[in-house]
N, C-alpha and C positions, 0 to 999 in steps of 0.2 A: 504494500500500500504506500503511495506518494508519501512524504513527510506531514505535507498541509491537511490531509484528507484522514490524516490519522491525528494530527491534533484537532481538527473538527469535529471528529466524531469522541473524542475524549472531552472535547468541552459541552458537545450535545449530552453526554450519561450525563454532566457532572452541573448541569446548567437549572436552574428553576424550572420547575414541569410549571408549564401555563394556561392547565386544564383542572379541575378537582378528583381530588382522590375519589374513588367509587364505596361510597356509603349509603345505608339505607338512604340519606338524605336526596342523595343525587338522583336516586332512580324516580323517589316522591314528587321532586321540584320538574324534575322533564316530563311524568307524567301532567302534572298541573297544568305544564307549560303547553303540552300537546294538546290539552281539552282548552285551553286560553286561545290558543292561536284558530284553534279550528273556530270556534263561536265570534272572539273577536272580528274573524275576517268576514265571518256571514253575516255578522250583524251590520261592517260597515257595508258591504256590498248591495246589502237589500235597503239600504237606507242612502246612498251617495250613489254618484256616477262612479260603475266598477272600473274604467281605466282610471280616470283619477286617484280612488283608492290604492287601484296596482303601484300605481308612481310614487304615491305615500310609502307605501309598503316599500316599496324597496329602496326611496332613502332614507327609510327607517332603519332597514339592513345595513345601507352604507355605512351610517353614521353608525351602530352598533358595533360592527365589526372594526371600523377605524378606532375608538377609542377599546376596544378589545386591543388589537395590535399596538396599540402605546404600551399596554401593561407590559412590563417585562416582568412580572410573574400574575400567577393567575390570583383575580380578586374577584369575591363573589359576585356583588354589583355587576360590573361589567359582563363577565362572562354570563350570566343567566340573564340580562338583556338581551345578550346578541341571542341567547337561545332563543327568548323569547319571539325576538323579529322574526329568527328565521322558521318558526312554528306558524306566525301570520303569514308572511311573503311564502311560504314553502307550500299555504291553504291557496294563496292567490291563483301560484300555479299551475297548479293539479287542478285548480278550478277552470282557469282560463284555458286548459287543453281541453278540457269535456267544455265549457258552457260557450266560451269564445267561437273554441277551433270544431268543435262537434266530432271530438272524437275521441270514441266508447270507454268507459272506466276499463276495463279489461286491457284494451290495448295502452292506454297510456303507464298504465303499470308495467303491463309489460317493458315497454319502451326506458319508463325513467330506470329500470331495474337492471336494464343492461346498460345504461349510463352511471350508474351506482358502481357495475360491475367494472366498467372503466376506469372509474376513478381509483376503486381498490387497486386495480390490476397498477397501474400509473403509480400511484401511492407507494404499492410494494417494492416495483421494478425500480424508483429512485430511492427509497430510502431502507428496502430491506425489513421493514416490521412495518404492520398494524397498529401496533399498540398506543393505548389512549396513555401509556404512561412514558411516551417515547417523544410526548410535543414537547420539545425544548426550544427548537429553532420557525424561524417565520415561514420558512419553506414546509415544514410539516404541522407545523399551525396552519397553512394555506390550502394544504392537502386533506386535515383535519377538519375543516371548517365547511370545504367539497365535498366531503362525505357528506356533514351532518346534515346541508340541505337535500343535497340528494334523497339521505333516508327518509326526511320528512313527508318529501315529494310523493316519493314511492310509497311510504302509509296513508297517507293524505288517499291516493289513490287505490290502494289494497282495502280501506276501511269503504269507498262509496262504492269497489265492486261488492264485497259481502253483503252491503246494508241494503243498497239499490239494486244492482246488478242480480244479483243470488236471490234478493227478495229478503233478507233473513232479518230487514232490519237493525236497530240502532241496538238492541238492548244486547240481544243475543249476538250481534256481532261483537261488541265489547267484551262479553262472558269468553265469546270462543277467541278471541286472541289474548285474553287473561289466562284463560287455560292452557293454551299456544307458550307463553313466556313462563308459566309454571311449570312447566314440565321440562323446558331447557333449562331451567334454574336447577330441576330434582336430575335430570340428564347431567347435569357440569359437574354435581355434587357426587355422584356417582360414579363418574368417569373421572375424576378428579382423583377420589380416595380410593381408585383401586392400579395408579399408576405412581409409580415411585416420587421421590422429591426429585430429583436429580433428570427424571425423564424429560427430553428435547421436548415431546409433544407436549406436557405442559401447557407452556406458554400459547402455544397454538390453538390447541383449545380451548384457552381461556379465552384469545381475541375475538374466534370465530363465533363464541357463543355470546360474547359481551356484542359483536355488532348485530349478530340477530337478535338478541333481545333487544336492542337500541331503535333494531323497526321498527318492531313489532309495537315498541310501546306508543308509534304513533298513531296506529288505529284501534290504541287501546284508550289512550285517553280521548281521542275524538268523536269516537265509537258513544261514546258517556256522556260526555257533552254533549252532543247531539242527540243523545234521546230526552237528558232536562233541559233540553231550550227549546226544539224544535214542538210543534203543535200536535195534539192526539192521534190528525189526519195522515201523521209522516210516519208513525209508532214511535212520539215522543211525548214529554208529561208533560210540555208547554208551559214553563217557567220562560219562556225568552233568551234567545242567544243571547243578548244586552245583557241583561240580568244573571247568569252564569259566568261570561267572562269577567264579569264583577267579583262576583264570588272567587272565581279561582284566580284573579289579581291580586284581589286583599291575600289568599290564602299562599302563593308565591313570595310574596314582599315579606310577608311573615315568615316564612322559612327560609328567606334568604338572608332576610334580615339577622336570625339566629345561627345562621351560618357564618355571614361575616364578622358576628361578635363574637362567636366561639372558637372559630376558626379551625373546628372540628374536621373541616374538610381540603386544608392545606395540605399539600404535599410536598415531601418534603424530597431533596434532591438524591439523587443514587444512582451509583455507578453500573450497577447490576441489572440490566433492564430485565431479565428472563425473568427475575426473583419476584419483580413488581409485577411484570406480566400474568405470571400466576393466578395473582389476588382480581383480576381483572374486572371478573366478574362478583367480587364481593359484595 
């Protein structure tokens, strides 16, 4: 290895990770954020002109993700803003390919899912890991950040084919990708403790199973939302998108807020990326 290319990768181990550790907290606040974005965008869209909204939306994004990119470590605030944006702006899109472009939930799942799989592929082939506990530098902060619209994109869109598509509705689609993410939780758990500490695969299966559950959780929490906002007529309990995204604003702010003052969810630097890969999906 080059001289330079090995003290860069020795100051990536050894650099501030500028993501959160993975805590029960973290899995809580992205589901919130997933049911927030999904309501928040339906509520603005049925209420203002939806390209205008779209254009919001995504200098909403700008501006989250650039003052994300100032940090040079990760700080609660910031980071679960840009999440949040990109839960809104990620509902915009998946919206605008079905209601815009008129074309069918099925296939645009399809579609963003093999641009997911691009990005991964991209992702691996420059930087060699996955792992969420591997962002130290802005080039995988940038690759990080391409994932996580993407995955939204693709639940956003896997959540309106089961609900719409499939017919199965809001309630029992949310059940069945709850079930979907518990059973890779009880699968990781399993396969985890029946393979040595020292084993390569490890870490691998920890990433693979941390970014499927990381989809999945978007047409789990949307799935939810949209059955208490949306009207009887839709199989929802018609509390109001407006009124929901409320709820689960206050209920984010609150637990990020507890996050930043505890700082329960700081990570802290390491040399050993396999070690932290591991714990991936904790």
């Amino acid at each position: 290895m080059d001289p330079i290319d090995t003290v860069a990768a020795a100051t990536a181990r050894t650099a501030p990770i500028r993501v959160p550790e993975i805590t029960i907290y973290f899995w809580i606040v992205k589901i919130l954020s997933t049911g927030a974005g999904e309501s928040t965008s339906d509520f603005l869209a049925h209420r203002f002109n939806p390209a205008l909204v779209a254009i919001a939306g995504a200098a909403g994004l700008a501006v989250s993700l650039v003052l994300q990119f100032r940090m040079r470590r990760y700080l609660a605030w910031t980071y679960w803003f840009a999440v949040l944006m990109v839960a809104i702006f990620g509902t915009m899109a998946a919206d605008v390919l079905h209601d815009g472009l008129h074309i069918p939930y099925l296939t645009s799942t399809i579609a963003l899912a093999v641009v997911l799989a691009i990005i991964f592929v991209v992702w691996y082939r420059v930087e060699h890991t996955l792992s969420i506990h591997s962002i130290t530098t802005r080039r995988r902060e940038g690759l990080y950040w391409a994932t996580v619209i993407a995955t939204f994109a693709v639940g956003t869109a896997a959540g309106d084919v089961t609900a719409t598509t499939l017919g199965w509705g809001y309630f029992i689609s949310g059940i069945v990708f709850g079930m979907a993410i518990l059973v890779i939780g009880v699968a990781h758990a399993l396969i985890i403790r029946s393979i040595s500490d020292t084993s390569r695969a490890r870490p691998t299966i920890s990433v693979f199973n941390f970014w499927l559950a990381y989809i999945l959780t978007r047409p789990l929490g949307a799935s939810f939302a949209d059955w208490a906002g949306k009207p009887p007529a839709k199989t929802g309990l018609g509390f109001g998108d407006g009124t929901v995204a409320l709820v689960l604003f206050v209920l984010i702010v609150l637990f990020v807020g507890y996050l930043a003052a505890t700082r329960t969810d700081v990570p802290a630097p390491s040399d050993d990326e396999g070690e932290l890969a591991a714990g991936e999906f904790a």
